[in-house]
N, C-alpha and C positions, 0 to 999 in steps of 0.2 A: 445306092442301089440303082435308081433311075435319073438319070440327068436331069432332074426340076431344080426352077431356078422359083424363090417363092418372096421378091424382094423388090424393090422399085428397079425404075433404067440405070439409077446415076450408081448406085450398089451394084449393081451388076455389070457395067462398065470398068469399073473400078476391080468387080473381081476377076473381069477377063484379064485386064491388065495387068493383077498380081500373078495370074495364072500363067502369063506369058513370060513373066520375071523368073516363075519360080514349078519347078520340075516338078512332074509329079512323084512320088517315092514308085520304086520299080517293086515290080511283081516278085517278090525271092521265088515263088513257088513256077514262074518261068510259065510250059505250058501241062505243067501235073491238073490244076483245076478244070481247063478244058475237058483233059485227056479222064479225069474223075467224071464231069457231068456225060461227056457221052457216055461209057461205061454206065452210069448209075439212067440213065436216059433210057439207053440199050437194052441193058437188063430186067431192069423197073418197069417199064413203062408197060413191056408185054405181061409181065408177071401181074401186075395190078388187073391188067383188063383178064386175065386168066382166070383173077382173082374174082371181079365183078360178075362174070359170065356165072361163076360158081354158085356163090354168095344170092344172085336174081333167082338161081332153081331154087337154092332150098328154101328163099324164103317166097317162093308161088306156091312149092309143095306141101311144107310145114307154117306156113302164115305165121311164124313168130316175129316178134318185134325186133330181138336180139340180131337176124339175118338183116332186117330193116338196117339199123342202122350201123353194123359192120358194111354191107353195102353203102351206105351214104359215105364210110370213111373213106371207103376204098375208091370211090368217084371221085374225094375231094381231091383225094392224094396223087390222082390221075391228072385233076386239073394244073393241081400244083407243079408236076414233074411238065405237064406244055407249058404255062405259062411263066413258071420261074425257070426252070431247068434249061428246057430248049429254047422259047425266047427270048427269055431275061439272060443268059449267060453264055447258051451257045448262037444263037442266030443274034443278037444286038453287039454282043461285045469279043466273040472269035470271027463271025462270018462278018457282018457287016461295021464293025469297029462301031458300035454306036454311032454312025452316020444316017443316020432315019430319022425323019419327022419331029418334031417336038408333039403332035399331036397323039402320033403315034406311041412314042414313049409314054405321054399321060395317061393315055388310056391302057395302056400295057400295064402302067403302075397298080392303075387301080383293081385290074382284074387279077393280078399277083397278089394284092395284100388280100384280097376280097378270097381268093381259093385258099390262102393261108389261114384267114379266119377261121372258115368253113370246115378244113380238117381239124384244127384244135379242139374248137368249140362243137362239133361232134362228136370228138372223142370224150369232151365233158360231158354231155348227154346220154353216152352208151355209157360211163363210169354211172352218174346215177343214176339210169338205169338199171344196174346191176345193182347198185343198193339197193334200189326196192326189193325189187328180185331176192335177196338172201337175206334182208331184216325185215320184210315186210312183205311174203310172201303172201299168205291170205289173202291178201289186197292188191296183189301185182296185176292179176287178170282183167281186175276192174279197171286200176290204172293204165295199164299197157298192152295196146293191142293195135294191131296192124292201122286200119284206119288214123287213130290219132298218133301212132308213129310216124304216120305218111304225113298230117300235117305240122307238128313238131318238126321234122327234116324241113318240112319247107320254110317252114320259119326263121327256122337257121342258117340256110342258103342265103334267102333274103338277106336279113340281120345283115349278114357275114358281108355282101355287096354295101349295104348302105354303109357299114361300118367303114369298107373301104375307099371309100368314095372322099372322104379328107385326105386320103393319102396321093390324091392325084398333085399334092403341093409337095410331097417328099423329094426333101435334095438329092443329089447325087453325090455319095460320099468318096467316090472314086475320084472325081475330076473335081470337085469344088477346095477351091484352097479356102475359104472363108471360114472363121469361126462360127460355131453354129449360130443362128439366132435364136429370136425366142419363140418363130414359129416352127422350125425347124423341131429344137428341145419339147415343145409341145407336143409333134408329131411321134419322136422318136419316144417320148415317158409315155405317152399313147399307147405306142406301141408294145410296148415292151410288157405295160400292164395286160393289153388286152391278147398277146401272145404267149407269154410266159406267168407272171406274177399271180394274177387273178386262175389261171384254170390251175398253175402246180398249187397255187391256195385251198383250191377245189379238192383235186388227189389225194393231197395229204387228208384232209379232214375228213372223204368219205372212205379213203384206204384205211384209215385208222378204226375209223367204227366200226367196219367191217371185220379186222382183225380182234378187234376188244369185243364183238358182238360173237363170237366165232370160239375164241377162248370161255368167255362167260357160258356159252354152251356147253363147252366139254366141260367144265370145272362142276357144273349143275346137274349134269346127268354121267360124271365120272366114264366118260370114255377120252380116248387121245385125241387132240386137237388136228384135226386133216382139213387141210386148205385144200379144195378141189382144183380143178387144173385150169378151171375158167378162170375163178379166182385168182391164183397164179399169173395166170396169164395177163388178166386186168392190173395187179401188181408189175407186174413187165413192161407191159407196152405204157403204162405210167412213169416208170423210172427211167425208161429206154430216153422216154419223150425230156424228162426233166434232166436228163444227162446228156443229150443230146444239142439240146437249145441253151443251156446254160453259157458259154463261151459267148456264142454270138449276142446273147442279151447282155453280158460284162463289157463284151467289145462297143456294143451300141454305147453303155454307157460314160465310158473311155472317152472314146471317140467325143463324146460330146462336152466331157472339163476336162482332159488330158491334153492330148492332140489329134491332130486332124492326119487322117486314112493318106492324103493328099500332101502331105507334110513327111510323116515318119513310116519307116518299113514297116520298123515292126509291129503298129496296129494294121496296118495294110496285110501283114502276114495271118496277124490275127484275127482279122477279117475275113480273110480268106478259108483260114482253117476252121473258123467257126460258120462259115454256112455252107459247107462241104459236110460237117458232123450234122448241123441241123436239117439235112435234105435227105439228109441218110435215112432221117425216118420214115420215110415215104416210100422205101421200097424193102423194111423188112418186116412189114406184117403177116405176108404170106407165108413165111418159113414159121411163123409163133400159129399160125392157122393151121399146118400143115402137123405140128407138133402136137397140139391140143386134142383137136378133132377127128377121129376116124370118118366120121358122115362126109366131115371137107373133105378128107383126102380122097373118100371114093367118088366123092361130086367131081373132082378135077380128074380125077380117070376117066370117069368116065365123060367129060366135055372131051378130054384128049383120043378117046376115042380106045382105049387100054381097059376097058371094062371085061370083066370076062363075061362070056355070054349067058350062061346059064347060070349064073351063080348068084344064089339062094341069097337075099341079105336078111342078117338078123338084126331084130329088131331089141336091140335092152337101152331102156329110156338112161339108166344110168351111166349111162358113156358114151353116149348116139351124139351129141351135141354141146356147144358151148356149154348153155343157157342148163342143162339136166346137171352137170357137175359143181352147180351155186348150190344144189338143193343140201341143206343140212339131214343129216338123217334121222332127226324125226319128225318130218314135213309127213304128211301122207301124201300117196302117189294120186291122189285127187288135187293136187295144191303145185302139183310139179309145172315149173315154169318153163 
């Protein structure tokens, strides 16, 4: 990903020299990745801030938690698409061929892994969130409210930096012909747990309770089992995320007892293909926000200025928002989240 080299002089000498022997495997995919990142740059990047601008009203207007941290994804996901999308892929390695700085690149590294953090592991915080929310409603008010969602987010930003901040030693899998070493392998099973393993470990376990918390309802009080559309949704953008990063977390592991990116095409393709799907996810929450919510939708009319003038809004808590469609229906509307 970033040109780091994490090894003494004489190793490193040694792998420029094999480097110079031996070619790097070519791009099959030519200039499609480019021509993908700005597209996904181009379109994304205004659609998220679209999204942010939205997401800050309602939650000034209505002080829920749930806007809290849909807001906090939607910042990370913003950061992610500047600092991996544009400078990690289109300004280091189409404009400027990776000729900048080594100092430059390390701290590049680190604020990539570091916004990468930050959107995952927010999105694990708003999933249990939403557990409480639908299994333990009574209690949600007491647990979840604006204030300590504001410090929670910050915790997590933080976190997500320090967490990044060993990654300023990640190799560059593109140009290194060397077999991994063992800081290397270090970095990348790091990785791969603290992106992938640990939070899809998360989804499963609270996406499940949720559904078995949800059927036990209807089975006890004999009505039909209805998944609300938040709910849904939380189911979505979970399996979106875990089908999406899968490829590139297989590739990382590849790559590290297989062969090297710098060696063989076809990990270099597969490299390729899989962080094109994983970046994907960074610009299709708006269209699943757009789906769910009537309040988003008329929140974004109305920033775009398409709001009709005079026009009355009604207010039914039951479909006004994410967070009203978790409620089971025999919650009483004094307990609605």
């Amino acid at each position: 990903m970033m040109p780091l080299q994490n090894s003494s002089d004489a190793p490193l000498l040694e792998a420029e020299g094999e480097e110079r022997k031996t070619d790097p495997s070519p791009c099959v995919l030519g200039y499609i990745p480019i021509i993908y990142y700005s597209i996904l740059l181009g379109l994304g990047l205004p659609v998220n801030i679209l999204t942010a601008v939205a997401l800050s009203k309602l939650a000034s207007r209505t002080r829920k938690s749930s806007y809290c941290y849909l807001l906090a994804l939607t910042t990370s996901d913003i950061l992610t698409q500047i600092f991996i999308v544009f400078v990690g892929f289109i300004l280091q390695t189409a404009i400027l061929h990776r000729r900048v700085p080594n100092a430059f690149i390390h701290m590049v590294s680190v604020l990539e892994f570091s916004s990468n953090h930050a959107s995952i592991w927010v999105t694990v915080i708003l999933t249990i969130d939403r557990y409480v929310a639908l299994c333990h409603p009574l209690q949600y008010r007491s647990l979840s409210y604006p204030e300590r969602t504001r410090k929670v987010i910050t915790t997590v930003f933080l976190s997500s930096f320090v967490t990044g901040i060993p990654f300023y030693w990640w190799s560059d899998v593109w140009r290194d012909p060397r077999t991994p070493g063992l800081l290397d392998r270090f970095l990348k099973w790091v990785h791969c747990f603290i992106i992938y393993f640990i939070p899809c470990t998360i989804f499963l376990l609270t996406n499940t309770v949720i559904i078995l918390r949800l059927r036990r309802k209807s089975q006890s009080n004999r009505y039909k089992l209805r998944i609300g559309k938040t709910t849904a949704i939380l189911l979505s953008i979970t399996t979106v995320f875990a089908v999406l990063w899968a490829p590139r977390t297989i590739v990382i592991i590849i790559h590290m007892y297989v062969s090297s990116v710098h060696k063989d095409w076809k990990v270099h393709l597969a490299m390729d293909v899989g962080n094109m799907l994983a970046l994907l996810n960074t610009a299709v929450n708006f269209f699943l926000y757009c789906f769910v919510s009537r309040r988003f939708r008329e929140m974004v009319r109305e920033v775009l200025g398409m709001q009709k003038p005079c026009r009355v809004m009604e207010v039914r808590k039951s479909q006004s928002d994410f967070s009203d469609s978790l409620k089971p229906t025999e919650i009483p509307q004094a307990t609605a989240i």
